[in-house]
C-alpha angles and dihedrals in degrees: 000000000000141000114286087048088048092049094048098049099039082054093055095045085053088053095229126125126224098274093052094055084041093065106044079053093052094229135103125285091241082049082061094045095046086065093037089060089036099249100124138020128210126244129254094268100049092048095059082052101049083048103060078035089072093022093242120122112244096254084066089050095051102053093254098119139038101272122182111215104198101201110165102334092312116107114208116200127203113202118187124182118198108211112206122200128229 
């Protein structure tokens, strides 16, 4: 998976909406929404928040490691395999 899939169900594991997580990031709801679509990524800075936020490192965040999502019994896993060319 990728970001924008990672932030939005970590943010509804969490049980928080977007303005909630708006304002712990100190930005505005449609801020939230534009990373959530895809539309917008955040910088360097805000993703090392959002990460000990959610107590993930930002390589989960960002879509770089297995990471298991537990929403209502139901366990989501997001593999992501990294080819490396010789």
């Amino acid at each position: 998976m990728n970001f924008k899939n990672n932030l939005k169900d970590l943010r509804e594991e969490k049980e928080i909406n977007q303005e909630e997580l708006a304002k712990y990031m100190s930005v505005d709801r449609t801020t939230i929404s534009t990373w959530e679509t895809g539309k917008h990524q955040p910088d360097y800075e805000t993703l090392i928040k959002l990460a000990d936020y959610f107590e993930i490192t930002t390589d989960d965040l960002l879509g770089r490691n297995n990471i298991n999502f537990y929403k209502k019994g139901k366990t989501k896993n997001y593999n992501t395999t990294i080819n490396i060319g010789r």
